[in-house]
C-alpha positions in Angstrom: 3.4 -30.4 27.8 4.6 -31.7 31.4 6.5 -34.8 29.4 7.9 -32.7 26.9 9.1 -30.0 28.9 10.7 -32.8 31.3 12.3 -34.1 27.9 13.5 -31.0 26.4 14.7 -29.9 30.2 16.5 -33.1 31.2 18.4 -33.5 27.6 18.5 -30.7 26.3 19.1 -27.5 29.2 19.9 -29.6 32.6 20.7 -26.4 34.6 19.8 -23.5 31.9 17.0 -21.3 32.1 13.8 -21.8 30.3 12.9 -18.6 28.1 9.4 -18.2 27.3 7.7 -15.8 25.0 4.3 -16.1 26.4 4.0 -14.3 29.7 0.6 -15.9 30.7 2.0 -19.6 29.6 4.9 -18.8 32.1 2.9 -17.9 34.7 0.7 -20.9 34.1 3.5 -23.4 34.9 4.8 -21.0 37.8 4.4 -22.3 41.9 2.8 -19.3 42.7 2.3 -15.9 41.1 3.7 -13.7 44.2 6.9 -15.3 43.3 9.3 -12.9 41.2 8.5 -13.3 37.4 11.9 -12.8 36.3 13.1 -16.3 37.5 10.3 -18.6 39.1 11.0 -22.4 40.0 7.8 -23.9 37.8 5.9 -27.1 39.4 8.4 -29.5 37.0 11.7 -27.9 38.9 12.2 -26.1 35.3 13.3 -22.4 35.8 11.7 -19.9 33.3 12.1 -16.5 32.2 9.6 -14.0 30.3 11.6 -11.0 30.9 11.8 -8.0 28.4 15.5 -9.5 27.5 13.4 -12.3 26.2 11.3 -10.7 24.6 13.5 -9.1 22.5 15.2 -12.3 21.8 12.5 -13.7 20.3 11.7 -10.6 18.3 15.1 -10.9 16.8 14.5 -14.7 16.2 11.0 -13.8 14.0 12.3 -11.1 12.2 15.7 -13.4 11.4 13.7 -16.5 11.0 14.7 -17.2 7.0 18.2 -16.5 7.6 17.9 -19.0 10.1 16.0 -21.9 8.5 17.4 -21.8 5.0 14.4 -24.1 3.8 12.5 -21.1 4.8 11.9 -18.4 2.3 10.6 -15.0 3.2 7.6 -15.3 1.0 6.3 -18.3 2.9 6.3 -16.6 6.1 4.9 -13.5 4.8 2.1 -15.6 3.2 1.7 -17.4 6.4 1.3 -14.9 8.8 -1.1 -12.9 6.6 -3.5 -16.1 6.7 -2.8 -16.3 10.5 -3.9 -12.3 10.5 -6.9 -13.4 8.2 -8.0 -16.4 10.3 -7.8 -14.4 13.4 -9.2 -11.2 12.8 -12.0 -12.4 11.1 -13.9 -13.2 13.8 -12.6 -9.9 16.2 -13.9 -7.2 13.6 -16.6 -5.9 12.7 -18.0 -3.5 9.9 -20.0 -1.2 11.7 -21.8 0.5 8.8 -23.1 2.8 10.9 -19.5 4.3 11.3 -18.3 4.4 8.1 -17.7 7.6 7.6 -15.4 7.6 10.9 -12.1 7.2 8.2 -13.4 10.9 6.2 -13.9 12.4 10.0 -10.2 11.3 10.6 -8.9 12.4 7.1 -10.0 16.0 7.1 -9.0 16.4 10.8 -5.2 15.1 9.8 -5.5 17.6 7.0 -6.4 20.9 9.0 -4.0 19.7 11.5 -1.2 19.7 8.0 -1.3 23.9 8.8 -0.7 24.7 12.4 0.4 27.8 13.3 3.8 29.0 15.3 1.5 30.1 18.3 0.1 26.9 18.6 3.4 25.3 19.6 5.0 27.3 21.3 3.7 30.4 24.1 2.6 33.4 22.6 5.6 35.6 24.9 8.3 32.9 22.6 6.2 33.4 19.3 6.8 36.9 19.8 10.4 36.4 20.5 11.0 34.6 17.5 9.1 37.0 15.4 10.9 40.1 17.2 14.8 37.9 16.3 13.6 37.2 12.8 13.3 40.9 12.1 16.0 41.9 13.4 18.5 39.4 12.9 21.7 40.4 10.9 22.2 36.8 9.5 25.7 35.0 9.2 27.3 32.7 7.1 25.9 29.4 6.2 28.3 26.5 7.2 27.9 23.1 6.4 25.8 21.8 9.4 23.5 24.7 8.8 23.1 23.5 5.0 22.7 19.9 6.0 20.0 21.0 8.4 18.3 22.8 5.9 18.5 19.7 3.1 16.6 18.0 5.7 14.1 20.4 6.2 12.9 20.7 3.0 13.0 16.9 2.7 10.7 17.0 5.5 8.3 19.4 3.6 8.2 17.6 0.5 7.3 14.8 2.8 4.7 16.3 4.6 3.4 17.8 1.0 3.0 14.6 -0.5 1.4 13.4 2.3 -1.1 16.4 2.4 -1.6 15.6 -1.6 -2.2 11.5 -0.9 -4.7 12.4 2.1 -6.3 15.2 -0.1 -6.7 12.3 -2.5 -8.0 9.5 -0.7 -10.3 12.2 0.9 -11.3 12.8 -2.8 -12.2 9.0 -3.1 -14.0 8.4 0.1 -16.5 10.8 0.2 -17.6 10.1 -3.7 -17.9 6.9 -2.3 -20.0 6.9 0.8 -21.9 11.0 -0.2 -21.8 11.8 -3.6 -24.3 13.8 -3.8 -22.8 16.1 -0.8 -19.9 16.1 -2.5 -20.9 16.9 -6.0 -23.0 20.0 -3.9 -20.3 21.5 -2.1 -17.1 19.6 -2.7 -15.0 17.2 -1.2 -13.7 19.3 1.4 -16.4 21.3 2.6 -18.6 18.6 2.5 -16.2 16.4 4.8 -16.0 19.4 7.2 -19.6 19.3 7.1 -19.6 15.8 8.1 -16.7 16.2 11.0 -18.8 18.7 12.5 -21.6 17.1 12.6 -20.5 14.0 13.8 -21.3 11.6 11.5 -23.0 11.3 7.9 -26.2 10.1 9.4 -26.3 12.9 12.3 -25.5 15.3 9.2 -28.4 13.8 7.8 -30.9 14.4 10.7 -30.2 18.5 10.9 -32.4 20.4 9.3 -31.2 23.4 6.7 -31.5 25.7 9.1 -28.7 24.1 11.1 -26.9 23.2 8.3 -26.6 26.6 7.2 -25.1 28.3 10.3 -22.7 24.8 11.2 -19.5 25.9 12.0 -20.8 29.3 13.7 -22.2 27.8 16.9 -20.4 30.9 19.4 -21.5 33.7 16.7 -25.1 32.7 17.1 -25.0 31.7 20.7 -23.3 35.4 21.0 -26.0 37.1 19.0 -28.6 35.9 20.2 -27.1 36.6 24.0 -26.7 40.2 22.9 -29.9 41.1 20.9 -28.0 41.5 17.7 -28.6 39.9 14.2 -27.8 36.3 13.9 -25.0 34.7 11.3 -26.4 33.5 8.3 -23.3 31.1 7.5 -20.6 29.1 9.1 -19.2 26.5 6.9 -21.0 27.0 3.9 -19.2 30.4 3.5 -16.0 28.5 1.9 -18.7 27.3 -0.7 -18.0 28.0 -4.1 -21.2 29.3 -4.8 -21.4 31.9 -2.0 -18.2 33.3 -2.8 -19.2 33.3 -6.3 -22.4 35.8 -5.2 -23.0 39.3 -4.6 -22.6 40.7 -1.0 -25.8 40.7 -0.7 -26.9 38.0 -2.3 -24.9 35.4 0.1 -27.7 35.5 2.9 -30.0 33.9 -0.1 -27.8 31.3 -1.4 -26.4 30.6 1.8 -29.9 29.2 2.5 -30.9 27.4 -0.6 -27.6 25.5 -0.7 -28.5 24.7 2.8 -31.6 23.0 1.8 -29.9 21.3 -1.0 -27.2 20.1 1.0 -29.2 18.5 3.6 -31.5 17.0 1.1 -28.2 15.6 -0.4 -27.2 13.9 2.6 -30.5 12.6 3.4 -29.7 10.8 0.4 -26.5 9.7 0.7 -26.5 8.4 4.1 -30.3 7.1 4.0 -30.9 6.2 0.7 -30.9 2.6 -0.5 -28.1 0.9 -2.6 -28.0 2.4 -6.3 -29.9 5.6 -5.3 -29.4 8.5 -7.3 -26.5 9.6 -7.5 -27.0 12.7 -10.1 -29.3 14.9 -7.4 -25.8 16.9 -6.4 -25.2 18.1 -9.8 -28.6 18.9 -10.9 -29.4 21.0 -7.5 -25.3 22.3 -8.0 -26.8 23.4 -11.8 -30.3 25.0 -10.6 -28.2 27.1 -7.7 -25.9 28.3 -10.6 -29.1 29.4 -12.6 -31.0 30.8 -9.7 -27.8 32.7 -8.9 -27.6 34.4 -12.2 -31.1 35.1 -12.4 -31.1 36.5 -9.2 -28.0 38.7 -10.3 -29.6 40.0 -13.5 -32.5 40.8 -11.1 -30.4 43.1 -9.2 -28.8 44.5 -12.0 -31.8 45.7 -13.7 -33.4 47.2 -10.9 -30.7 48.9 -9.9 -30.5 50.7 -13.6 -34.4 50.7 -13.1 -34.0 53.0 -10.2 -30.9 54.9 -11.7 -33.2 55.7 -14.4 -36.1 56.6 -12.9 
């Protein structure tokens, strides 16, 4: 490197400036490293520079590079930095499958994040301001920067709807693949809310149905019991489809059966063994439905038992 930097210096820059991409490599072949990094005097006589200006220098030069070196073509770069990506990376990461279910934690968080409300961006003394000027605003007319404005608006919501439609999908696909059986139970959704709460699949996996059924309520039961009242008897399994499907006062019930189901579900998902059954969501989903209507038509014929009588 000394020789060919000599070279390259002697014939080719004689009293130009060395720019160097590589910050370390710069200070490698610097006198001293308390000298100013902008300009140093390297132990060859050769000034360098590794300033930002350079930097973007050789950005521009990469991302010019075909238009540069017509042999060149785009594709062969492209292809040759994805093998340099390959070759390298391949030996930094790691599949932890332990965290696997880290990308559905993510996903349902950017997806409740999708419907923020106005008082969580602003003061609640501004909120109300807006509110107040909202009603009683007179409106004007619309001129053309206002229209424009508003063309870009609604581009930005169809954006952000698609979005929300591509995450709700790849949420879809992600927990059929690593907890079927949760998700044939309770849903997609629920089930990665479930999931988020807990922590991960495997933590999910260690609560027993008791916890499961009142995840999501942690202050209401900390508050009851602190108080002497009745404890909740659901917290995320309330959005369930079959507890808003039951009676009143059937909920309590089937709040705690689909508990049981659901942790036996993710017991199986996260510690079964590779091509375990993956039909236990739907039959427990079909024996809920059945108990449900029997325990309907239970209630039903007492009750004209007792009008009866």
């Amino acid at each position: 490197l000394k020789k060919l930097l000599k070279k390259l210096y002697v014939q080719e820059l004689r009293d130009d400036v060395l720019a160097i991409a590589d910050k370390k490599l710069c200070m490698d072949i610097t006198v001293s490293p308390v000298l100013p990094a902008i300009i140093v005097q390297s132990k060859m006589n050769i000034p360098t520079s590794s300033d930002s200006m350079v930097q973007n220098l050789m950005r521009a030069i990469r991302c010019h590079l075909d238009s540069l070196l017509p042999v060149v073509e785009e594709d062969h770069l492209t292809r040759m930095r994805l093998g340099l990506a390959h070759s390298l990376d391949r030996y930094k990461l790691k599949c932890n499958p332990d965290k696997i279910d880290t990308m559905i934690v993510q996903a349902v968080g950017h997806r409740e994040n999708s419907s923020i409300d106005l008082s969580d961006l602003v003061p609640d003394d501004i909120a109300a301001q807006i509110r107040e000027a909202s009603i009683v605003s007179l409106g004007t007319e619309v001129v053309d920067d206002d229209i424009e404005m508003i063309n870009e608006l609604c581009d930005q919501v169809l954006e952000v709807t698609e979005s929300r439609v591509n995450l709700q999908d790849y949420l879809m696909k992600r927990m059929i693949a690593v907890a079927p059986n949760l998700t044939s139970l309770v849903g997609e959704l629920l089930g990665a809310r479930l999931i988020a709460r807990a922590g991960t699949l495997v933590n999910l996996a260690k609560h027993p149905s008791s916890t499961v059924q009142i995840l999501g309520a942690e202050k209401a039961l900390f508050r009851a019991l602190k108080s002497n009242q009745n404890t909740p008897k659901y917290g995320l399994l309330y959005h369930a489809a079959l507890i808003n499907q039951a009676d009143p006062k059937l909920k309590g019930k089937m709040s705690r059966m689909l508990a049981a189901k659901a942790s036996l579900s993710a017991r199986l998902d996260a510690l079964g063994e590779e091509g375990a059954d993956t039909e236990m969501g739907l039959r427990a989903r079909a024996y809920l439905e059945n108990r449900l209507r029997q325990l309907e038509s239970n209630t039903v014929c007492s009750f004209v038992f007792i009008y009866s009588s």
